[in-house]
ROGU-653357 format. One record per atom (N, C-alpha, C): x, y, z. Coordinates in nm, 3 decimals, m for minus. Each point is the difference from the previous one (the first is absolute). Last residue first. Example, Ala and Ser with C-alpha at 12.3 -4.5 7.8 and 13.67 -1.06 7.14 Angstrom:
% ROGU-653357
<<1.285, m0.225, 0.708>>
<<0.082, 0.119, 0.006>>
<<m0.077, 0.109, 0.073>>
<<0.029, m0.572, m0.007>>
<<m0.089, 0.119, 0.000>>
<<0.090, 0.120, 0.000>>
END
This chain:
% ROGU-653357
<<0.356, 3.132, 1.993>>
<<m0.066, 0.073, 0.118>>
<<0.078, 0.022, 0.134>>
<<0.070, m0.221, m0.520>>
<<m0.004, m0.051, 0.107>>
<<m0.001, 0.169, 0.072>>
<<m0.117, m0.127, m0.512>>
<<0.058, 0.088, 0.094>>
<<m0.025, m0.042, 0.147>>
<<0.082, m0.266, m0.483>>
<<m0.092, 0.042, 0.092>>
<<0.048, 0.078, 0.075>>
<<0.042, m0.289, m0.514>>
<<0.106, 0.102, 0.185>>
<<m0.146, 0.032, 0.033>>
<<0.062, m0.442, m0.310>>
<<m0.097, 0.107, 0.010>>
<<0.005, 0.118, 0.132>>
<<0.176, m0.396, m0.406>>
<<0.044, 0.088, 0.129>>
<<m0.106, 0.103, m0.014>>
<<m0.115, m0.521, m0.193>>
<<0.060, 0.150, m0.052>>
<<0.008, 0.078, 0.152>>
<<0.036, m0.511, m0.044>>
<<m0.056, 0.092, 0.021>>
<<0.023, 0.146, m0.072>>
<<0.187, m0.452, m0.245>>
<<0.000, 0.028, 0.111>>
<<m0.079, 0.159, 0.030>>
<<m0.074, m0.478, m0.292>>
<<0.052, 0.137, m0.009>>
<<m0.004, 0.067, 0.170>>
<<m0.038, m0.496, 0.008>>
<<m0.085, 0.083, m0.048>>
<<0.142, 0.089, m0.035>>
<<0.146, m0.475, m0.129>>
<<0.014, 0.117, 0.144>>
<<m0.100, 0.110, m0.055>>
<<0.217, m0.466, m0.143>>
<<m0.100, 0.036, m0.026>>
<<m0.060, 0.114, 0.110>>
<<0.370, m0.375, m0.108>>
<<0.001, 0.154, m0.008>>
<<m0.099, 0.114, m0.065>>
<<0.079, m0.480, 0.204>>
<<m0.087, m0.036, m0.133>>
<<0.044, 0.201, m0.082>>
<<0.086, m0.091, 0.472>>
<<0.101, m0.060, m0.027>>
<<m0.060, m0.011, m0.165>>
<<m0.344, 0.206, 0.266>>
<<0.196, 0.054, 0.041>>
<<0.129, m0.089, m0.096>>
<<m0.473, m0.173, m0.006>>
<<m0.014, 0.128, m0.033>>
<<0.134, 0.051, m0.051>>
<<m0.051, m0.297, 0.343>>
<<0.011, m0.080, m0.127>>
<<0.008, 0.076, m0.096>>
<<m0.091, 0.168, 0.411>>
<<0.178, m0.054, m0.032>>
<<0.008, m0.026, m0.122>>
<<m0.437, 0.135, 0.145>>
<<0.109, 0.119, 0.010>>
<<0.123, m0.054, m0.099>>
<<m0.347, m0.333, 0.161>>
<<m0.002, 0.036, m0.131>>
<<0.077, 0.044, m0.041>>
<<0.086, m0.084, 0.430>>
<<0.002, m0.114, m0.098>>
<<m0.025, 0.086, m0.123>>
<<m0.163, 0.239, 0.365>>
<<0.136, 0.022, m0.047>>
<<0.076, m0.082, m0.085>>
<<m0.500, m0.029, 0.048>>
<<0.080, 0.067, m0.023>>
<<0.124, 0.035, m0.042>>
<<m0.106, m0.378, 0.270>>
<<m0.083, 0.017, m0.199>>
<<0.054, 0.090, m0.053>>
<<0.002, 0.013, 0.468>>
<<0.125, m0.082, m0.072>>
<<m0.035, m0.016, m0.089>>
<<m0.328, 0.235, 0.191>>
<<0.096, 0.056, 0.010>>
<<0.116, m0.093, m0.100>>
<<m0.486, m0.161, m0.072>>
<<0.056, 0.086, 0.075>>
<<0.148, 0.000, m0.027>>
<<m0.491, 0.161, m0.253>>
<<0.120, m0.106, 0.013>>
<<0.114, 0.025, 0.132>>
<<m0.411, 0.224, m0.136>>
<<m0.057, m0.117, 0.120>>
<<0.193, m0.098, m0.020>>
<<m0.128, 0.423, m0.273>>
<<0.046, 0.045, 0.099>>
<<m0.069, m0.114, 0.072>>
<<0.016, m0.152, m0.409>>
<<0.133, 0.070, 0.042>>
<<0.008, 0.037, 0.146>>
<<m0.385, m0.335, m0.207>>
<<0.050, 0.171, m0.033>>
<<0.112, 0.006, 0.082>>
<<m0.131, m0.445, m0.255>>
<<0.019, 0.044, 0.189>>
<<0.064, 0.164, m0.051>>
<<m0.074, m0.278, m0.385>>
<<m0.104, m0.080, 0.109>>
<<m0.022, 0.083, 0.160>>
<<0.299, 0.184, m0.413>>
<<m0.152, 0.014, 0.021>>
<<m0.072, m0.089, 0.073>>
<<0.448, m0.091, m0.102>>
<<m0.015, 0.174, 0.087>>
<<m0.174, 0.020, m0.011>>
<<0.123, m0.421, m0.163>>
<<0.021, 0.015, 0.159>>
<<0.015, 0.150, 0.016>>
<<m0.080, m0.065, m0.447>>
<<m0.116, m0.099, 0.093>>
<<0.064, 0.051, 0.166>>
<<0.289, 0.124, m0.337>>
<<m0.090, 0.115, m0.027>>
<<m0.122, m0.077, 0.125>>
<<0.369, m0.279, m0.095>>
<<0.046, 0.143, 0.060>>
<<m0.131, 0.088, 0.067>>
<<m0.032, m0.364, m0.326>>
<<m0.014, m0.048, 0.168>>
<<0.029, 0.107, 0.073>>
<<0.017, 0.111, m0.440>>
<<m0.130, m0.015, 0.017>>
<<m0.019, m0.070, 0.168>>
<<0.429, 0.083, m0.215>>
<<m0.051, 0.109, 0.052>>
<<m0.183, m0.039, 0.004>>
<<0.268, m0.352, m0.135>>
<<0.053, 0.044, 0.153>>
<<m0.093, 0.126, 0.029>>
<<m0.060, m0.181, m0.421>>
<<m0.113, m0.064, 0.120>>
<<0.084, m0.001, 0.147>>
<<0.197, 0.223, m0.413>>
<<m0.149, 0.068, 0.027>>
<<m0.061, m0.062, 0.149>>
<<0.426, m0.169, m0.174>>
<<m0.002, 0.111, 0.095>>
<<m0.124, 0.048, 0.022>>
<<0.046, m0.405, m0.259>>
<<0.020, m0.053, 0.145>>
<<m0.023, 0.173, 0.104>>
<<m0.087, 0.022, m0.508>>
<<m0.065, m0.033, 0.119>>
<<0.039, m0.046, 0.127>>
<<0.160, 0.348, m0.375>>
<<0.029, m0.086, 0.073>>
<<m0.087, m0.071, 0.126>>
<<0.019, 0.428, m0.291>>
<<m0.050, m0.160, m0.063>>
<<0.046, m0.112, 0.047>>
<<0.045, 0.388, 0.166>>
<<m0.134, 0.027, m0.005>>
<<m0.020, m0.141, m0.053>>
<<0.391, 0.268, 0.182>>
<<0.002, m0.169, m0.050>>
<<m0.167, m0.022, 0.005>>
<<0.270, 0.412, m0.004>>
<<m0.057, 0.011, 0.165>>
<<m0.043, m0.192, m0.014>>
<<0.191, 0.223, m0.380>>
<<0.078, 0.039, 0.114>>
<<m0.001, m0.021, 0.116>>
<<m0.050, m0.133, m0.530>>
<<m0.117, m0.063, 0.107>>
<<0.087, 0.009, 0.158>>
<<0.023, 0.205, m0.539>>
<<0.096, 0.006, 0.099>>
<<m0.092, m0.037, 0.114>>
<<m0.089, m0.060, m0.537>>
<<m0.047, 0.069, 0.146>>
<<0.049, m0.076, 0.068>>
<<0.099, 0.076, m0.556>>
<<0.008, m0.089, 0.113>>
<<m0.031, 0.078, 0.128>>
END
């Protein structure tokens, strides 16, 4: 039996991520504006979906 984790076989979800996939590709990113953005951010934020965070990188201040 296969474990359907991400719901591949699920069409109502495929044809969300296919509208998903349409509107990030109608309008490149860097023309979206600001409140979009942080909208997305949140939605993101709360869905707990967070980049990895920076790697440290010291520096010698002068």
């Amino acid at each position: 039996m296969t474990v359907d984790r991400y719901g591949d076989n699920d069409p109502e979800l495929r044809s969300l991520r296919r509208e998903l996939s349409a509107r990030f590709d109608a309008r490149p990113a860097n023309e979206w504006p600001v409140d979009l953005l942080r909208a997305l951010i949140r939605v993101f934020d709360l869905a707990g979906i967070k980049p990895a965070p920076e790697p440290f990188r010291p520096y010698v201040v002068k």
